[in-house]
KOLDOFI-982640 format. One record per residue (C-alpha): residue number from 1; residue in three letters; x negated, y, z. Coordinates in nm, 2 decimals. Each point is the difference from the previous one (the first is absolute). Layout:
! KOLDOFI-982640
SITE; nr; rest; xx; yy; zz
SITE; NUM; ALA; X; Y; Z
...
END
This chain:
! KOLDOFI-982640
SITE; nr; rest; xx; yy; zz
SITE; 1; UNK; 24.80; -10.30; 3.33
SITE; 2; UNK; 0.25; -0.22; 0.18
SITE; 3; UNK; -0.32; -0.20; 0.11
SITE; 4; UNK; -0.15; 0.29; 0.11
SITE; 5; UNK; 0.28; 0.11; 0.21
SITE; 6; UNK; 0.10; -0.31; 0.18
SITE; 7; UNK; -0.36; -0.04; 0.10
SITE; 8; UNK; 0.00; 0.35; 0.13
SITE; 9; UNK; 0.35; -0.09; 0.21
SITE; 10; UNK; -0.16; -0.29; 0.09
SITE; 11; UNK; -0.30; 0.13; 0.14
SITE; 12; UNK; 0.23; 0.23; 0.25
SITE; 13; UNK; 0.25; -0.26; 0.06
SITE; 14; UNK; -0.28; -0.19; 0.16
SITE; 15; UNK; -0.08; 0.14; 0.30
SITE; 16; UNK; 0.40; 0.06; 0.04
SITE; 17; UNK; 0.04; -0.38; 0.02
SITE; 18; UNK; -0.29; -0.05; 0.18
SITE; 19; UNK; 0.14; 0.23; 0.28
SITE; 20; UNK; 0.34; -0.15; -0.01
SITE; 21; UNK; -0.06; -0.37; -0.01
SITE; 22; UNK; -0.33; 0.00; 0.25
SITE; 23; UNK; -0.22; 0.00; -0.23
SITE; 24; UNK; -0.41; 0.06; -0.09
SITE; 25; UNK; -0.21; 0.07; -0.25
SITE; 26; UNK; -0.33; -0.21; -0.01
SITE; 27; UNK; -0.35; 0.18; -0.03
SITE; 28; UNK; 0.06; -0.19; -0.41
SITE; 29; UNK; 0.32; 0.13; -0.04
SITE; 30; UNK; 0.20; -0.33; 0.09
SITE; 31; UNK; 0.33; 0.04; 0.22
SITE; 32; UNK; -0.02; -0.21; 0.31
SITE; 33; UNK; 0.24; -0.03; 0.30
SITE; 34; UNK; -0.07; 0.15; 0.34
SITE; 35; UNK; 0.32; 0.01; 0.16
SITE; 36; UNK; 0.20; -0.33; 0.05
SITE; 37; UNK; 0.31; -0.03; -0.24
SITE; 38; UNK; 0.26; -0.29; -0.07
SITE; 39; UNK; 0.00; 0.15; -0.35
SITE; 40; UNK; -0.23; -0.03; -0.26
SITE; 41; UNK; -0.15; 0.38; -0.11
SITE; 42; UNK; -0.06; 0.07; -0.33
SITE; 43; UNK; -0.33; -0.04; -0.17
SITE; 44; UNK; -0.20; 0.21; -0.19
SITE; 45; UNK; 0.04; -0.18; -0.33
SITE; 46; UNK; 0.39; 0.05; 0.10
SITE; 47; UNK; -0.02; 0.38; 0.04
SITE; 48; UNK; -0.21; 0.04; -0.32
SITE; 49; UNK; 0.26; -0.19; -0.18
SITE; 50; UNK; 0.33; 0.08; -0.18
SITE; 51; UNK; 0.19; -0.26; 0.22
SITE; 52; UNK; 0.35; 0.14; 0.15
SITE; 53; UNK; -0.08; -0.15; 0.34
SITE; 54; UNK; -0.23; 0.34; 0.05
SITE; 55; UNK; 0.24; 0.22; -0.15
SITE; 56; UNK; 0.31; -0.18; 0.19
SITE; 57; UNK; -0.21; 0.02; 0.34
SITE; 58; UNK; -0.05; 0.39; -0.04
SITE; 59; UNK; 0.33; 0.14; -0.07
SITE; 60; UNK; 0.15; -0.23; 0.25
SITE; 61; UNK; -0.21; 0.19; 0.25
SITE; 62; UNK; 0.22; 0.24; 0.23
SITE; 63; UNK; -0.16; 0.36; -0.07
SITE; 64; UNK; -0.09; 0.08; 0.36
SITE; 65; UNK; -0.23; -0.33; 0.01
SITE; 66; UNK; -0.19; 0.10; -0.33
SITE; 67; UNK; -0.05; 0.28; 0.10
SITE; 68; UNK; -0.16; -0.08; 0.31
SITE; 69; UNK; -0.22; -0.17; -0.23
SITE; 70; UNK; -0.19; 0.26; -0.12
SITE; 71; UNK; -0.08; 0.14; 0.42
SITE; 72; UNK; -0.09; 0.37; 0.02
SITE; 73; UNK; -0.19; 0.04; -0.31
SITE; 74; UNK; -0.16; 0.36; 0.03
SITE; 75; UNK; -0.15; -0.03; -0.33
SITE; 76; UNK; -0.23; -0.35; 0.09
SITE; 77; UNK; -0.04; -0.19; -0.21
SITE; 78; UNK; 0.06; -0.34; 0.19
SITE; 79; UNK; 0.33; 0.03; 0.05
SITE; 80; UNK; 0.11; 0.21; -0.35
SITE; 81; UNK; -0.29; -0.07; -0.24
SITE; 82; UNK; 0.04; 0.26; -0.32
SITE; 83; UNK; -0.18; -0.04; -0.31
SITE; 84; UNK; 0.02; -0.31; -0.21
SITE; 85; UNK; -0.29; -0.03; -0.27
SITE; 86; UNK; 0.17; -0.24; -0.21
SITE; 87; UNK; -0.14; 0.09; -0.33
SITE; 88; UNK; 0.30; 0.13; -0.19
SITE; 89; UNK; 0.18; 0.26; 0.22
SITE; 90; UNK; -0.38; 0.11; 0.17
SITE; 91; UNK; -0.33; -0.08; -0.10
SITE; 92; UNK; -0.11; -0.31; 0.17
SITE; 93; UNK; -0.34; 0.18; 0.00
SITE; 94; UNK; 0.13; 0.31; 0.12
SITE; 95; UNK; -0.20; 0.33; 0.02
SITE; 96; UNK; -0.29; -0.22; -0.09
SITE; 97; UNK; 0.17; -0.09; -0.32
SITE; 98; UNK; -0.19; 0.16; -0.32
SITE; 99; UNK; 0.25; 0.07; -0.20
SITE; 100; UNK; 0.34; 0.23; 0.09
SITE; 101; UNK; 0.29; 0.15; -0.14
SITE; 102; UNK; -0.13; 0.36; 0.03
SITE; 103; UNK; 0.25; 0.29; 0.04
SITE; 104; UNK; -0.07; 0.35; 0.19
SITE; 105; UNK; 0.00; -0.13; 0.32
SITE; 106; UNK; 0.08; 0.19; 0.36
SITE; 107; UNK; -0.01; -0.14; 0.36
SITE; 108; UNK; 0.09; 0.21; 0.34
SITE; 109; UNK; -0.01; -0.05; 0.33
SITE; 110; UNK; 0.01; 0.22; 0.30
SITE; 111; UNK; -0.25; 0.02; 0.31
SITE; 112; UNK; 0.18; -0.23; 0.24
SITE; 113; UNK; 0.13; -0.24; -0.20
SITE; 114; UNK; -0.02; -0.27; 0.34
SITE; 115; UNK; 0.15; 0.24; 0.25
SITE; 116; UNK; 0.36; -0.15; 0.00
SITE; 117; UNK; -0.18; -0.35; -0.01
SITE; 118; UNK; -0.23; 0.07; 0.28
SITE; 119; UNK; 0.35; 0.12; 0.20
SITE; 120; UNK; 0.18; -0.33; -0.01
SITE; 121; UNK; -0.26; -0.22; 0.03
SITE; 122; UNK; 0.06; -0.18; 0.37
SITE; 123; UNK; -0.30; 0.15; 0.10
SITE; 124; UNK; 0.08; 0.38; 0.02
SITE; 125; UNK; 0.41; -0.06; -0.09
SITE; 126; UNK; 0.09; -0.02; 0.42
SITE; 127; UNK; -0.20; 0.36; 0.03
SITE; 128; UNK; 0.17; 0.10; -0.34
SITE; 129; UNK; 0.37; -0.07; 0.12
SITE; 130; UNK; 0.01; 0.18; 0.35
SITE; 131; UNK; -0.23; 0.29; -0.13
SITE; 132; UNK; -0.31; -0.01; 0.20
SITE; 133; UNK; -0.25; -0.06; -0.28
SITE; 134; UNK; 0.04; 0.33; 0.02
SITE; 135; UNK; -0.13; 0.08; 0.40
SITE; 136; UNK; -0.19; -0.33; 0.03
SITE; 137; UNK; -0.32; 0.14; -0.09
SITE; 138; UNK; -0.19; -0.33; 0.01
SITE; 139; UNK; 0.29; -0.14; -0.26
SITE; 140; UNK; 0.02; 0.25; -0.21
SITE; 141; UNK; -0.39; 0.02; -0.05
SITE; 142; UNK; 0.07; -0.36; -0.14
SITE; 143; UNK; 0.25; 0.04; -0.18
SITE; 144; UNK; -0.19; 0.29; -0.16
SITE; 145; UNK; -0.25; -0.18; -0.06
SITE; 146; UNK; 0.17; -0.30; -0.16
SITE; 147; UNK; 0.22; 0.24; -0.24
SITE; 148; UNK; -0.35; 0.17; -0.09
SITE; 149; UNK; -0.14; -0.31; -0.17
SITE; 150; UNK; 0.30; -0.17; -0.08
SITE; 151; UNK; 0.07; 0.28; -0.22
SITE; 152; UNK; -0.33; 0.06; -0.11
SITE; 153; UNK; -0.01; -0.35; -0.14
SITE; 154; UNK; 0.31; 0.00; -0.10
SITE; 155; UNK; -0.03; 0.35; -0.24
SITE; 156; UNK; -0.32; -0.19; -0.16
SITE; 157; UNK; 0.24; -0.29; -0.07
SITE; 158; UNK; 0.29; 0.24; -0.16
SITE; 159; UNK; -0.20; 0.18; -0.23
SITE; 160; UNK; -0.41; 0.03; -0.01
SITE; 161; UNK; -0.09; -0.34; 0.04
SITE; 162; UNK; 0.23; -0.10; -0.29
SITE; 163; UNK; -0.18; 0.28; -0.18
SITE; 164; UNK; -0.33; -0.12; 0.09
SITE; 165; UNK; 0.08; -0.34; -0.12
SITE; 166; UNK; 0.16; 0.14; -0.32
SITE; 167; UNK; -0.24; 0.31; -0.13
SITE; 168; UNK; -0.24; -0.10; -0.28
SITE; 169; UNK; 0.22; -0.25; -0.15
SITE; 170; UNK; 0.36; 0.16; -0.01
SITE; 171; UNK; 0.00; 0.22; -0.32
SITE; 172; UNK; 0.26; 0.22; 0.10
SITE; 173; UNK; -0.04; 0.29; 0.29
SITE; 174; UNK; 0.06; -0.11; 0.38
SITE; 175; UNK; 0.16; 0.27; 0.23
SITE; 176; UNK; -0.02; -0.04; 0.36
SITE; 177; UNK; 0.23; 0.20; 0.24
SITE; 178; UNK; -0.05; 0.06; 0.38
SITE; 179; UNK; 0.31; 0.16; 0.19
SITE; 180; UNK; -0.09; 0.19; 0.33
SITE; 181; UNK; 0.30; 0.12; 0.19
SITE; 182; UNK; 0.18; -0.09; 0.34
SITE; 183; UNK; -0.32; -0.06; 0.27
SITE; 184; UNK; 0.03; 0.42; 0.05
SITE; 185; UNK; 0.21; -0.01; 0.35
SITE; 186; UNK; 0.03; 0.40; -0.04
SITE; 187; UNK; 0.23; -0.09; -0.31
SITE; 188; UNK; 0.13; -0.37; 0.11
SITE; 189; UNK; -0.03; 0.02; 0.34
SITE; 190; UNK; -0.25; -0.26; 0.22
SITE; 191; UNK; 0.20; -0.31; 0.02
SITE; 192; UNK; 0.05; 0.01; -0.41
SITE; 193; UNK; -0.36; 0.12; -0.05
SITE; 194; UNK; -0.13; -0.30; 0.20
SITE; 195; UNK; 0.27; -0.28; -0.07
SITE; 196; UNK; 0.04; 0.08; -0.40
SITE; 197; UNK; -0.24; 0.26; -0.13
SITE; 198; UNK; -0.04; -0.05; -0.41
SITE; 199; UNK; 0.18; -0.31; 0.05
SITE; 200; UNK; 0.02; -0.28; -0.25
SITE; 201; UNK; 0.30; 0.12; -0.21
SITE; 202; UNK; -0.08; 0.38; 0.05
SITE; 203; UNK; 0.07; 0.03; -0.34
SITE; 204; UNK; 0.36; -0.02; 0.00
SITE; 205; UNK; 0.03; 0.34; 0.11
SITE; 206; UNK; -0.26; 0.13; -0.22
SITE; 207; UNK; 0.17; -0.15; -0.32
SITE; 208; UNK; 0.36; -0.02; 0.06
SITE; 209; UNK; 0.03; 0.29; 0.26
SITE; 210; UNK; 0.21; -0.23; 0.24
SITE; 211; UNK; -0.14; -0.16; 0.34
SITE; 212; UNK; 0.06; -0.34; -0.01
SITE; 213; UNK; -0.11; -0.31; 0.06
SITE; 214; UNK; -0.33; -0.01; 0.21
SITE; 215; UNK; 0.02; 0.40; 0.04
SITE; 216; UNK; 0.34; 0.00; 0.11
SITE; 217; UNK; -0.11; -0.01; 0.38
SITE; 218; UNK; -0.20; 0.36; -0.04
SITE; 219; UNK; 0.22; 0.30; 0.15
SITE; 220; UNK; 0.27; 0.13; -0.22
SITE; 221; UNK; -0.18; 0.29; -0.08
SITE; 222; UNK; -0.40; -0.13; -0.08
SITE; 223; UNK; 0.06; 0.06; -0.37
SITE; 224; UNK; 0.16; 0.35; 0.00
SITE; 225; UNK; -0.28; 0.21; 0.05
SITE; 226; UNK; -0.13; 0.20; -0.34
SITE; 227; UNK; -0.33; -0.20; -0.03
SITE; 228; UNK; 0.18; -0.34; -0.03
SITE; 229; UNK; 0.21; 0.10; -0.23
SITE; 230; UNK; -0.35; 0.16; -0.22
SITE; 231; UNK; -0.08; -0.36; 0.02
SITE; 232; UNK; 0.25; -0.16; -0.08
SITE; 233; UNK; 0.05; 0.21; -0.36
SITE; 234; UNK; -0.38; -0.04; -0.05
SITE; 235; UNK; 0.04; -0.37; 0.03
SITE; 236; UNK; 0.29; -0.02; -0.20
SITE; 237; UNK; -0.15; 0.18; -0.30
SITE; 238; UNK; -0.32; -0.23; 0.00
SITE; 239; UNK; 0.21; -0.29; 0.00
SITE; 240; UNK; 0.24; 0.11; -0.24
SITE; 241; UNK; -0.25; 0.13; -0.25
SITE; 242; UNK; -0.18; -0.34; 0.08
SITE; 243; UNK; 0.34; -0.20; -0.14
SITE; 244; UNK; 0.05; 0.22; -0.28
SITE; 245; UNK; -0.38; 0.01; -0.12
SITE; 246; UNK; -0.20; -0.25; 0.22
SITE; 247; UNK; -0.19; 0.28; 0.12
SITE; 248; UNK; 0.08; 0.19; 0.35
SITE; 249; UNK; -0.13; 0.35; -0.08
SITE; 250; UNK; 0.21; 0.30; -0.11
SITE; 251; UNK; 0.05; 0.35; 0.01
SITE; 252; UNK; -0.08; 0.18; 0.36
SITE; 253; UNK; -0.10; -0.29; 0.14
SITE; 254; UNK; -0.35; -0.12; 0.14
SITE; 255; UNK; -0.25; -0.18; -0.23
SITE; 256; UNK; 0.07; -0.35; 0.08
SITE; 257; UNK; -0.30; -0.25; -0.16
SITE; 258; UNK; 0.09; -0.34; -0.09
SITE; 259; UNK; -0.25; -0.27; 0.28
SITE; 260; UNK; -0.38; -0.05; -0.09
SITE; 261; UNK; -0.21; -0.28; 0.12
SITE; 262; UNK; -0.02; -0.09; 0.39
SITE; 263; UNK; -0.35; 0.19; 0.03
SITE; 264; UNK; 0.05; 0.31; -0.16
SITE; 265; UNK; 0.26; 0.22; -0.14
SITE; 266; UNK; 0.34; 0.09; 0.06
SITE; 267; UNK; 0.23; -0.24; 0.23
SITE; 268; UNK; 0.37; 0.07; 0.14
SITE; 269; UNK; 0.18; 0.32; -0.04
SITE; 270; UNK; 0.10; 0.11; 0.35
SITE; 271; UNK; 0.27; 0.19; 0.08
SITE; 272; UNK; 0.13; 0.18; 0.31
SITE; 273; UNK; 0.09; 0.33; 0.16
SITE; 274; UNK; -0.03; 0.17; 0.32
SITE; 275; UNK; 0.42; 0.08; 0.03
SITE; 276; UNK; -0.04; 0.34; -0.26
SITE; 277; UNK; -0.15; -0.07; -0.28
SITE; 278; UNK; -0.13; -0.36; -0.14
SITE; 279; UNK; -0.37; -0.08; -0.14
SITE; 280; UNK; -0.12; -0.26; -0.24
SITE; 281; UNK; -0.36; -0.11; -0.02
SITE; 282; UNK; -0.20; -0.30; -0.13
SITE; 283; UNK; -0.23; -0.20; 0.22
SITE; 284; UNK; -0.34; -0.12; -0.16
SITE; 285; UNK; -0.14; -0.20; 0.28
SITE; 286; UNK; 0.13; -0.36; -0.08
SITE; 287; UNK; 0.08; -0.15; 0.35
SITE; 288; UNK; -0.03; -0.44; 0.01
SITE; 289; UNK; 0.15; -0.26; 0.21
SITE; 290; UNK; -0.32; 0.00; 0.09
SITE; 291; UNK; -0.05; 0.36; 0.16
SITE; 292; UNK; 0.33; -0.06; 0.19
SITE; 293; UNK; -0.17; -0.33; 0.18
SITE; 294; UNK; -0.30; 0.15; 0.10
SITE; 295; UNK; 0.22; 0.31; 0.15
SITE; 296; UNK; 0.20; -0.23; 0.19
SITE; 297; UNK; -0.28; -0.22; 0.12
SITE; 298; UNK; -0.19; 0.33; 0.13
SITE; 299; UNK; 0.33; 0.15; 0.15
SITE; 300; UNK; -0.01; -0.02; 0.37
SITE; 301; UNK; 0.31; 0.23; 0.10
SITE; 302; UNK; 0.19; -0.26; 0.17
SITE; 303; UNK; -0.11; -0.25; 0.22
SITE; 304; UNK; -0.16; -0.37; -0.22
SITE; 305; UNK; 0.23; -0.24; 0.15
SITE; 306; UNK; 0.30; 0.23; -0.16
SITE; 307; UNK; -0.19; 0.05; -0.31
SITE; 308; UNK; -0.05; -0.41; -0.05
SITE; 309; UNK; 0.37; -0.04; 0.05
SITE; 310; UNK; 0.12; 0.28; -0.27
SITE; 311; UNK; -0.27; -0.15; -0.27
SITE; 312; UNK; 0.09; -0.38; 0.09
SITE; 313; UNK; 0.37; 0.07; 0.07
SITE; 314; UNK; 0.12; 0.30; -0.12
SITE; 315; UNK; -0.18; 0.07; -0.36
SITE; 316; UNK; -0.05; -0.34; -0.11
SITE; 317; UNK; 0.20; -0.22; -0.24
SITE; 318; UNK; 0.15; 0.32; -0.16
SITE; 319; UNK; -0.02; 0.02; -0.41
SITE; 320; UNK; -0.28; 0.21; 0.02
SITE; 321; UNK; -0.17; -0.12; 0.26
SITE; 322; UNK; -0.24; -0.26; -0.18
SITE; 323; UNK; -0.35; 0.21; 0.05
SITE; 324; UNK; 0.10; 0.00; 0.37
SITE; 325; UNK; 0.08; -0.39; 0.04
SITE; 326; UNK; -0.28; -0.07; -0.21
SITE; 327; UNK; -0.25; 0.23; 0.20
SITE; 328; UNK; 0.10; -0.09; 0.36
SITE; 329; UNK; 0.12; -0.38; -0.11
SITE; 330; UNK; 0.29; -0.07; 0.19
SITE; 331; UNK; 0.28; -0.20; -0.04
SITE; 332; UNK; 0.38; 0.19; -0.03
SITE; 333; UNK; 0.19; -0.11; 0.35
END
């Protein structure tokens, strides 16, 4: 384990160093020099090591400069990489692994889980700050368009692509939850429909009843009205009868199927509710990574050189993102 964890540290500590000292990773994986320095930078060999030089270096680091480090992440992967599959803590096979520890398992996500992401991003951020995503018609088209699919892809990645990847060899049920509130601007108002929406985090609310975190920026008032508050109960009942009993479903509340295989059967649970009352129902049509590509590709409502930008710029190198790099085969900027 102590193997396992200093190779995980390790492996995040690299690009830290490289950042700092003016450093580069090889296409092999070997740290070279690209910016001229008096003092030598540590190798590779070094960082993977348990010598005190790398430990001495780091904590001798004023905060403010390793912080810098790390540049405006927004959830890419270059600059503040995630998962580790070192073997012990995750499977170094991941979900293509054959074997699991298999418990009752439930994932959730809302329906625009990138909307906050696709707001600071430097493309749309300028617009975002002074307000006029919101009378720009030609930016806000884009920046629809970039939350549409950013979110789209990154739903899959939350909850039915795991799914996919799981169902058939996972023994115990898979439940997969899809939270639909906040892009209503008669009960949000426009600039929290557009800019938030079912925002990544919109379960706080839901769950714990307080507005925090990512949906602390929706008016003060967004989850007051009587059919928030119907959703919120239902999704507290599925999930505590899920904790008590590892399944959701309970008294007075709809019929919630655990997830059957990508091409037929029952797939996420969604839940939402027009401001009076809240629904629940459970999708069977199985959308893909592959079903939000060719949407985007044959999407013409803003102009091509825009679109280019947002697929190159704006939703690549993001943790989700792989079916997009891979497809249009870019390189992260």
């Amino acid at each position: 384990m102590k193997k396992s964890i200093r190779a995980a540290a390790a492996a995040m500590l690299i690009p830290i160093l490289l950042t700092l000292t003016g450093c580069s990773l090889t296409v092999d994986g070997v740290m070279s020099v690209i910016a001229p320095t008096e003092t030598p930078v540590p190798g590779s060999d070094l960082v993977f090591s348990d010598a005190p030089e790398v430990r001495d270096y780091l904590l001798g680091l004023p905060a403010g400069r390793l912080a810098k480090a790390f540049g405006p992440a927004y959830i890419r992967m270059k600059e503040f990489p995630h998962l580790y599959p070192d073997g012990i803590v995750l499977d170094s096979m991941g979900f293509k692994s054959k074997t699991f520890t298999t418990v009752p398992l439930m994932m959730e996500t809302g329906t625009d889980e990138f909307s906050i992401y696709a707001a600071q991003d430097p493309y749309f951020a300028p617009y975002v700050a002074d307000r006029s995503i919101l009378t720009n018609e030609k930016m806000r088209k884009e920046f629809e368009f970039a939350k549409k699919y950013g979110s789209a892809m990154y739903r899959l990645f939350n909850a039915d692509a795991p799914a996919s990847m799981l169902v058939g060899k996972y023994r115990a049920p898979i439940y997969t939850l899809t939270i639909d509130y906040g892009d209503d601007p008669k009960i949000v108002g426009d600039a929290a429909a557009l800019l938030l929406g079912s925002v990544h985090g919109i379960w706080i609310p839901c769950v714990t009843g307080r507005a925090t975190s990512t949906t602390a920026d929706f008016p003060i008032h967004a989850f007051d009205n009587t059919g928030f508050q119907d959703m919120k109960r239902m999704i507290q009942q599925y999930i505590g009868n899920f904790m008590r009993t590892g399944n959701p479903n309970g008294n007075g509340l709809p019929e919630w199927q655990k997830w059957m295989t990508a091409k037929d059967g029952f797939g996420s649970l969604v839940i939402h509710t027009d401001g009076n009352t809240a629904a629940a129902g459970q999708i069977t049509a199985h959308e893909t990574y592959e079903d939000v590509i060719r949407a985007l590709e044959a999407d013409d409502s803003i102009d091509p050189e825009a679109k280019d930008i947002i697929i190159h710029h704006v939703l690549s190198g993001r943790w989700w993102s792989g079916p997009i790099d891979r497809h249009f085969s870019h390189k992260e900027n």
